[in-house]
N, C-alpha and C positions, 0 to 999 in steps of 0.2 A: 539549520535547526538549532545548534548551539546558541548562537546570535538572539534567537527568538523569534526570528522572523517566520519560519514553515513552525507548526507545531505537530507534522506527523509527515511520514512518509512511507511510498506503499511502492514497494516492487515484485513481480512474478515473472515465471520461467520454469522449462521443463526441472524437474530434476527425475536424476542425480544431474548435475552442471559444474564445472571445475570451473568454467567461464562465469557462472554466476556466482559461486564460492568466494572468487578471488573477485569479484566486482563488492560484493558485500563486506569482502575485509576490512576494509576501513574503518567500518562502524564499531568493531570489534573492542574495542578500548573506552568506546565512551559509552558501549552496553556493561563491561565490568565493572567501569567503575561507578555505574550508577546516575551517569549522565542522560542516558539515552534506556527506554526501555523497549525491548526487542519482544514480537511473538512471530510463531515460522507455523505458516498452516499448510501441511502438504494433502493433496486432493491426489487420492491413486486413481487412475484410470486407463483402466485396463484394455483398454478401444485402441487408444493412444500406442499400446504397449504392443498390439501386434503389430501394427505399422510401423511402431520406431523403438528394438527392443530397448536401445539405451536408454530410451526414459521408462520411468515407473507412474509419471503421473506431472502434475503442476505444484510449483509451492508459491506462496504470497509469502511475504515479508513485508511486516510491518512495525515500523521506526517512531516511536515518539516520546517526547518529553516527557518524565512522571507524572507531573502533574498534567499533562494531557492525552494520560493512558485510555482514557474515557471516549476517545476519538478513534480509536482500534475498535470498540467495540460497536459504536455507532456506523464506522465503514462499513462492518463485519454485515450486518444489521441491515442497513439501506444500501448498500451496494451490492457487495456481495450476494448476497442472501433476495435480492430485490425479490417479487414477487410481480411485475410492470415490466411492462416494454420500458426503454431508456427513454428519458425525454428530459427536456429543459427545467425542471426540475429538480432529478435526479442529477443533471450535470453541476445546476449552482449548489446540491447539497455536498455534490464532492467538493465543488473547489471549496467551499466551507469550512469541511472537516480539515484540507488540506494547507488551511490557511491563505487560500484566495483572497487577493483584496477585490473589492466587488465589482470593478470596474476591469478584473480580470475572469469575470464570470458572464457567461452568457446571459442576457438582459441585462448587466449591469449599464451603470451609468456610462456615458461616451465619455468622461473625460481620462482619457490617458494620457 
């Protein structure tokens, strides 16, 4: 992401997670300083919570460039949020947002 190559990036997991804590530290320094801008959306689910008391729920994390903060919201929006079964589509609007080159999206072109 730094590079400019991905301009957002998107990970989930139960939490609370020490596993996923310490997987997302790295990011940690280049969300202070302003490099990278961070949002943490935790979804409580309480379903989830009698089966496995240690989680309280899911959280998304998502990672992206300032000026590509605009792509958090669009995931948030079309993916997340979808209101559609998944389909082809919906997969090239991810790799998209996620900086896909087209040819790494479903229909894209065959030349890789």
């Amino acid at each position: 992401m730094l590079e400019g190559r991905k301009p957002l990036a998107v990970f989930g997991d139960g939490y609370p997670s020490e596993w996923f804590d310490g997987f997302l530290a790295p990011f940690e320094p280049f969300v202070a300083s302003g490099q990278l801008v961070r949002r943490i959306i935790d979804t409580p689910m309480p379903h989830v919570k009698k089966r496995r008391p240690d989680l309280d729920g899911m959280r998304d994390v998502f990672f992206a460039l300032p000026e590509e903060e605009w792509r958090i919201d669009a995931y948030i929006e079309n993916i997340r949020n979808r209101t559609r079964d998944w389909d082809d589509d919906l997969e090239r609007l991810q790799g998209s947002l996620l900086g896909y080159e087209e040819w790494q999206m479903i229909g894209g072109s065959s030349s890789a």
